[in-house]
C-alpha positions, 0 to 999 in steps of 0.5 A, a space after each residue: 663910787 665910780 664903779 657903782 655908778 658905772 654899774 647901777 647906770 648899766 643895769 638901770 639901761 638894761 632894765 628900761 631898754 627891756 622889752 619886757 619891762 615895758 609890757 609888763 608897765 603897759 599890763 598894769 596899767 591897763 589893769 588899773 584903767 580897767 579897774 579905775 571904769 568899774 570905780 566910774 561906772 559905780 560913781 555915775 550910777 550913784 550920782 543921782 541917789 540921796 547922800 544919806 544913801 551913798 554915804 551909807 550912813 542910818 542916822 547914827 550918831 558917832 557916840 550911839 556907834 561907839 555904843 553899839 561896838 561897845 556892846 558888840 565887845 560884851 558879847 564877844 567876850 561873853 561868848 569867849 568865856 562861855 566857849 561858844 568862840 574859839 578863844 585863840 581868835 579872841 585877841 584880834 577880834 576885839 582888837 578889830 573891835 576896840 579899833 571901831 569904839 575908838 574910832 567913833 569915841 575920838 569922833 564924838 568927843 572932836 566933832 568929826 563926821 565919821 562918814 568923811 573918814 576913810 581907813 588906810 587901805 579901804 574905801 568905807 564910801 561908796 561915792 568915791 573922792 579923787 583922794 579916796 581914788 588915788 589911796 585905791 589905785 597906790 595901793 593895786 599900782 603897788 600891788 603889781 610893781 612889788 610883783 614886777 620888782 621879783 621878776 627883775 630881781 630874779 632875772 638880774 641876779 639869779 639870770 645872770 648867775 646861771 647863763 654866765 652874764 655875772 661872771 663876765 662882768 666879775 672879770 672887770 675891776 669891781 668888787 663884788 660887793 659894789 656889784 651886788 649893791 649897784 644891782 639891788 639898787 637898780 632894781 629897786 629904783 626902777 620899780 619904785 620909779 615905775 610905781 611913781 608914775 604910775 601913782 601920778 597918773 592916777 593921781 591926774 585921772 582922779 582930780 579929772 574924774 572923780 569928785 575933788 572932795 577929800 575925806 581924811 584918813 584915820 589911823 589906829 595904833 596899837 594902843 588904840 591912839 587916833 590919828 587923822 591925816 590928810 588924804 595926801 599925807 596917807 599917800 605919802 605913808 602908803 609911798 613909804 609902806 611900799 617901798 619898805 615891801 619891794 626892798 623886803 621882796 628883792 632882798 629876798 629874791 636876791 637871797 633865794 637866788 643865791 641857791 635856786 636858778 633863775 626859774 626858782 629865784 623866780 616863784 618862790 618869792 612870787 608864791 610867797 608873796 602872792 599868799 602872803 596876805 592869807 598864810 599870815 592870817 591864818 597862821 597869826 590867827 593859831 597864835 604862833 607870835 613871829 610868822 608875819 615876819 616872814 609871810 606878811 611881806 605887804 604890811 599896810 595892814 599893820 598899822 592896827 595891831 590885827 595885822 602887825 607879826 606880834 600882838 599888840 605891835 605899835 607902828 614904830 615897833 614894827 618899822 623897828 622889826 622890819 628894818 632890822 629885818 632887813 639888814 640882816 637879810 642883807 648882810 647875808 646876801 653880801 656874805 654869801 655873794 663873796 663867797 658864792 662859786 658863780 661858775 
C-alpha cells in the first residue's frame, strides 16, 4: 500500500504540475462558456415570447400524444410488413416508438405535465432551466475530460514505456502490478476530479444565469418501465455513466499502449471514441448484436434500449455487461504489463 500511494501521489503531481494539463482544462472551459452564450443569448431572446410558444407545446393533452405515437406505431409496422421499410431498422424504430407512448401514457394516468420533462441527454425546452443547463453542460464537460483521459493514459503509460521513464522507475522496489495500478488510478482521478469542478462551476453559473425552475427527468427502461428523478439525481446518474466511460477509455488506451507507441496508444482510442457514437449506429442498426460493446464507449444512450449493444438490454443488464467488460480488460492489461519487455 505504501509503495501505491508513493506512486499514484508521484504520477497524480505530474499530472497537475503539466503544462498541458492545465491548457487542455482552460480549452474546455472556454469551449463550455462559449457554448453556455449561445445557451443565454437563445434564453434572452425567448424571454418575451408566450410560454405555450417556448415550451413548444399545441395544446395536446398527454393521453391525445400517446395517441398519436399510437398511431405512428400501426404505421410503421404497416410499412415493415408491406415492405416499403427496411425490416432490420424496425426494432429500434418502434422501440423509439413505444418509449414516447409510454412516456405520455404514465403522463396521462399521473397527472403530470409532459412539458416539464426533460430526457437524459436532451433538452425538449427551448427556455432552458438552471438544472436543464447543468445536465447539458455535464454531459459536453464530459464529453472533453473523457477525450483528456485518453491523452493522459497515453502519455503515462505508453510515453514512458517508449522514452525509458518506466523502466527506470521498474528499478526501484515496487511491483509491476502496483505501478500499473497506481498510474491507471492517477489517471483516472485527476480526470474525473477535472470533470467535477468543472460540473461545479457550471452548476454555479446555472443557478446565477438561468431560470432556478427545475423540469424532472424521465428515464425509459428496456421494457419500457417509467421512472421520473429529480434533475440532481440525474446528474448524479450522468456523474456515474461517466466515470464507467473514462474507466472504459483508459483501460483501453492502457491495453493498446501496450503494443503501439506513444503516438498510436494515442489515436487509436481517440478515433474510436470520437466515431463511437456513429459506428455503433450504423453497425447496430445491421443487426449485428455485440458491436456497441466495443464501439458505443459513451453509453448515456443506453438507458433506452435503442442505445444498449444487445436489444432490449435493461440498464442493469448493460452495467452487468460493462463491468465485466471492464475486468476483463483489466486482468489483461495486468497480465501483459508482467510479462512486457519495456526495453
Amino acid at each position: 500500500m505504501k509503495g501505491f500511494l508513493t506512486v499514484f501521489s508521484l504520477e497524480c503531481k505530474k499530472v497537475f504540475s503539466s503544462k498541458g494539463f492545465w491548457i487542455f482544462a482552460i480549452v474546455i472551459l472556454m469551449l463550455c462558456l462559449i457554448v453556455t452564450a449561445s445557451f443565454k443569448s437563445i434564453d434572452d431572446l425567448l424571454e418575451g415570447m408566450d410560454d405555450s410558444v417556448v415550451e413548444g407545446g399545441a395544446g395536446a393533452t398527454a393521453a391525445e400524444m400517446a395517441r398519436y405515437y399510437e398511431l405512428q406505431l400501426e404505421e410503421y409496422r404497416k410499412a415493415v410488413e408491406s415492405g416499403a421499410t427496411e425490416q432490420k431498422l424496425s426494432d429500434t424504430t418502434e422501440t423509439q416508438l413505444k418509449n414516447m407512448i409510454a412516456i405520455y401514457t404514465y403522463c396521462d394516468e399521473h397527472g403530470i405535465d409532459p412539458d416539464k420533462l426533460t430526457t437524459l441527454g436532451t433538452n425538449t425546452m427551448l427556455r432552458m432551466s438552471s438544472s436543464d443547463y447543468v445536465t447539458t453542460m455535464t454531459q459536453l464537460v464530459f464529453a472533453f475530460v473523457t477525450i483528456m483521459s485518453i491523452v493522459l493514459a497515453a502519455k503515462t503509460f505508453a510515453g514512458e514505456r517508449e522514452d525509458g521513464t518506466m523502466r527506470m522507475q521498474l528499478t526501484r522496489p515496487i511491483k509491476r502490478s502496483t505501478l500499473l495500478t497506481a498510474k491507471h488510478t492517477a489517471v483516472f482521478v485527476s480526470s474525473m476530479a477535472t470533470g467535477l469542478a468543472l460540473t461545479v462551476i457550471f452548476m454555479v453559473v446555472g443557478a446565477t444565469f438561468f431560470d432556478a425552475s427545475t423540469s424532472r427527468v424521465v428515464l425509459v427502461d428496456a421494457y419500457q418501465n417509467v421512472t421520473i428523478i429529480n434533475p440532481y439525481a440525474a446528474i448524479l446518474l450522468l456523474l456515474a455513466i461517466y466515470a464507467v466511460t473514462v474507466e472504459v477509455v483508459v483501460q483501453f488506451t492502457l491495453f493498446v499502449g501496450t503494443f503501439v507507441t506513444k503516438t498510436g496508444a494515442l489515436a487509436i482510442p481517440l478515433v474510436l471514441y470520437l466515431f463511437a457514437g456513429s459506428v455503433a449506429m450504423l453497425l447496430y442498426n445491421t443487426g449485428l448484436p455485440f458491436v456497441g460493446l466495443f464501439t458505443n464507449l459513451s453509453w448515456a444512450s443506453a438507458l433506452t434500449p435503442a442505445g444498449a449493444p444487445i436489444r432490449g438490454m435493461s440498464i442493469y443488464s448493460m452495467i452487468a455487461v460493462t463491468l465485466v467488460w471492464t475486468a476483463a480488460m483489466t486482468t489483461t492489461n495486468y497480465l501483459m504489463f508482467e510479462k512486457r519487455d519495456l526495453k
